[in-house]
N, C-alpha and C positions, 0 to 999 in steps of 0.2 A: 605311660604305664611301664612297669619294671616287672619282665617276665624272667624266672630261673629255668636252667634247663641243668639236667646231669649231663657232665660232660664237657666237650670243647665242639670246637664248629664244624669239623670231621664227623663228628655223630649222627647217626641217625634223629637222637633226642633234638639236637638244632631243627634239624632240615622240618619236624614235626613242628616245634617250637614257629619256627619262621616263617613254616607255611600258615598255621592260625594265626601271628601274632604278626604280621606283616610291620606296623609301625609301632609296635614296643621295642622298646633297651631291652636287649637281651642278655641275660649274665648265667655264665655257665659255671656250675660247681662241682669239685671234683667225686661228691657223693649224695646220693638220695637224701640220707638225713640230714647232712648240712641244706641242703635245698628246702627240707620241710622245714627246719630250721628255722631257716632265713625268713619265711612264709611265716612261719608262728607269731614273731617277734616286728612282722611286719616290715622290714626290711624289703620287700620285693609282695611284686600284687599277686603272685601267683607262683606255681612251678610246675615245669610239665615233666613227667617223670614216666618210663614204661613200668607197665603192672604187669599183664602178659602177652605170652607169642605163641602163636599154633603150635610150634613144633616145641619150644623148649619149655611151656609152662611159666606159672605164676613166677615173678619174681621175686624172690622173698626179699628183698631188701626194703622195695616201696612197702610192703606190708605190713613190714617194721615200721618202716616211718609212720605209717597210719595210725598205727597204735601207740608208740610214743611220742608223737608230736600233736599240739591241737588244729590238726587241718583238717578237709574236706574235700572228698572228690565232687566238685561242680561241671565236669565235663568228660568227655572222652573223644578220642579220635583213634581210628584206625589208619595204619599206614604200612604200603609193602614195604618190603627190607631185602635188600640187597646186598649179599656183602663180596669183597674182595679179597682175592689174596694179594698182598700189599710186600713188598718191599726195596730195599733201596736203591737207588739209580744206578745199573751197571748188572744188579744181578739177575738173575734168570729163575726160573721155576727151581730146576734141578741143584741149585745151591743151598737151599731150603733143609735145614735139620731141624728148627727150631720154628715154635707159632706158638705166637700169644695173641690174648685177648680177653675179653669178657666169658665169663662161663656161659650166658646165653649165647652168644655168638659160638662160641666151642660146640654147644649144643643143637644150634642148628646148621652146623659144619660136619656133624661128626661121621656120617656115611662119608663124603670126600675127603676128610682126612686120613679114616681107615684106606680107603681103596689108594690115593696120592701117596700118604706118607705116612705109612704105617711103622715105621720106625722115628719117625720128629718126633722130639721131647716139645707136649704140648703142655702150655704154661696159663694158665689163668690168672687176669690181673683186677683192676680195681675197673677199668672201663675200655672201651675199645680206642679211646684215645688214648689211654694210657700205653695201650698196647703199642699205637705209632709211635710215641716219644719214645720206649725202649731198644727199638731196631735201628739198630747202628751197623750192624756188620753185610755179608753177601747171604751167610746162613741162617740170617734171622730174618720170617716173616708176619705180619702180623693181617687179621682178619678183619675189616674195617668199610666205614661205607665209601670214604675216599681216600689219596693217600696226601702227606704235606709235603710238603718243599725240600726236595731229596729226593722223592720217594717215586716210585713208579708200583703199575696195577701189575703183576705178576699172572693173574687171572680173573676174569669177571665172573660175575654169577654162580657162586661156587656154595651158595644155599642149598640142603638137601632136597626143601618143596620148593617148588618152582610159585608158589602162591602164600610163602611165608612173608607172614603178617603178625604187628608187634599193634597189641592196644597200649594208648598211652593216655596217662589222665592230666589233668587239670587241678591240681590241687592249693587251695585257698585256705586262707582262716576264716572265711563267715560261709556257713552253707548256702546252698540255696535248695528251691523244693519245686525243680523245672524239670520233667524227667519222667521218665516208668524205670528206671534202672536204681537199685539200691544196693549201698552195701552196708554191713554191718558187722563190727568185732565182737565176741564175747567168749565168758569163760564158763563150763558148767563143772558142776560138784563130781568129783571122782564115783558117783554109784550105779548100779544099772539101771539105763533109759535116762539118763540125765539129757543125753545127744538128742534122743529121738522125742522125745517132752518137748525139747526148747525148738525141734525144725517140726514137730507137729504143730506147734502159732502157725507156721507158716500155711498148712494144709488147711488148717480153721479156717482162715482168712481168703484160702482159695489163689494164694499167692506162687508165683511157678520159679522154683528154685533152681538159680543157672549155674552158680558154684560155691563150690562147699571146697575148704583147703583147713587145714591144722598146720599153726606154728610153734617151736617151741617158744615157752614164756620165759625162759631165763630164771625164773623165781624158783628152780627147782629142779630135782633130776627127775628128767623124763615126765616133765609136766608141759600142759598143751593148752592153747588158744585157739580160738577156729575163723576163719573171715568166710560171710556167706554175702552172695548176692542175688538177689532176688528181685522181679519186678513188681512192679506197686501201679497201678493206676486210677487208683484212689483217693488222687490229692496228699495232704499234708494232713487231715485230719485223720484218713484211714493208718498211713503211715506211722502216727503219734501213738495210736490204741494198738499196731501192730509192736510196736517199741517198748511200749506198759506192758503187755503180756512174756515180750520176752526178757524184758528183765526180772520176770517172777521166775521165771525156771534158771536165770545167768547170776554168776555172783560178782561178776565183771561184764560192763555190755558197754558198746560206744554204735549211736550213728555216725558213720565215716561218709556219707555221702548220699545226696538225689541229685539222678543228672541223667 
């Protein structure tokens, strides 16, 4: 089995990836949609990617991917996250101007960055391994779960919750329908109650709605898409007639997942 993970082996996404996937090939990509990507076209049996974190919220990226790529969330895991301030062999805390990283990671840093270093120029990159491959100097550190070869931990446990945790999904190209957790994408008509029309199915149905996010769709200025998830324990048939109803009130609808 050939499992993608975003990322390099420094990631959190690995340590998650490794821990489910014990004897899969693991191949790490340096972005979400290339990972769905990869999955679409069948190149790889899966991809494990974060969606969201207590503290820092949805991540828009895998959301993206949900909607322009043809996959499926068939699993989830939760896992704590730890991160570090990270930099290079010789320097010290106090050398520190500069920290990169991931905007999640920035995000669930961001009390200790104000209070430490509330003068560092903080840089948001493409991922937290990106962020170790750019630290080259004494003044640059970056935020990460371990550090590589060079690198030493400047400080541990430098997360604002002591209990932040990152959901990471499982994403495949064939569904499956094993689960009470659902999610689903779609688009309603710009007029009043379009929103409340399409998540009243969900009230019909007696279904208990755990989140609700709007992205932009790109197709327009200041136009919006929404990802909801909801539980289902109704099998695949309730699910099917919950899906028919809401594509009466959506002009755009996708199942993205039972799991």
């Amino acid at each position: 089995m050939k499992i993608g993970y975003f990322g390099e082996e420094s990631s959190h996404t690995y340590a998650c990836a490794q821990e489910n996937f014990p004897d899969a090939r693991l191949i790490g990509f340096s972005s979400m949609a290339a990972a769905a990507e990869a999955v679409e076209k069948g190149e790889i049996d899966g991809a494990v990617v974060p969606i969201e974190n207590s503290v820092g919220g949805s991540v828009g990226d895998c959301l993206d991917a949900l909607k322009k790529y043809d996959v499926y969330i068939t699993a989830q895991y939760l896992r704590p996250i730890v991160h570090s301030l990270i930099g290079v062999d010789g320097a010290v805390r106090s050398d520190v101007k500069k920290i990169y990283s991931h905007p999640q990671a920035i995000a669930q840093c961001d009390g200790y960055i104000k209070k430490n270093f509330p003068d560092a120029l903080v840089i948001a990159v493409s991922s937290t391994s990106e962020a170790l491959k750019i630290i080259k100097n004494r003044d640059e550190a970056a935020l990460a779960r371990k550090p590589e070869k060079g690198q030493t931990v400047l400080e541990k446990d430098v997360q604002d919750a002591k209990d932040n945790t990152t959901r990471f999904v499982l994403l495949q190209k064939q569904p499956r329908f094993q689960g009470k957790n659902v999610s689903v994408l779609f688009e309603t008509q710009h007029r009043p109650g379009a929103l409340l029309k399409a998540l009243s199915v969900l009230a019909d149905f007696n279904l208990n709605m755990t989140k609700l996010e709007s992205r932009p769709s790109r197709d327009g200025i200041f136009e919006y898409w929404f990802y909801v998830e909801f539980t289902c324990d109704g099998g695949k048939d309730t699910l099917m007639r919950v899906m028919q109803k809401l594509s009466e009130c959506a002009g755009f609808i996708k199942f993205a997942g039972c799991y």
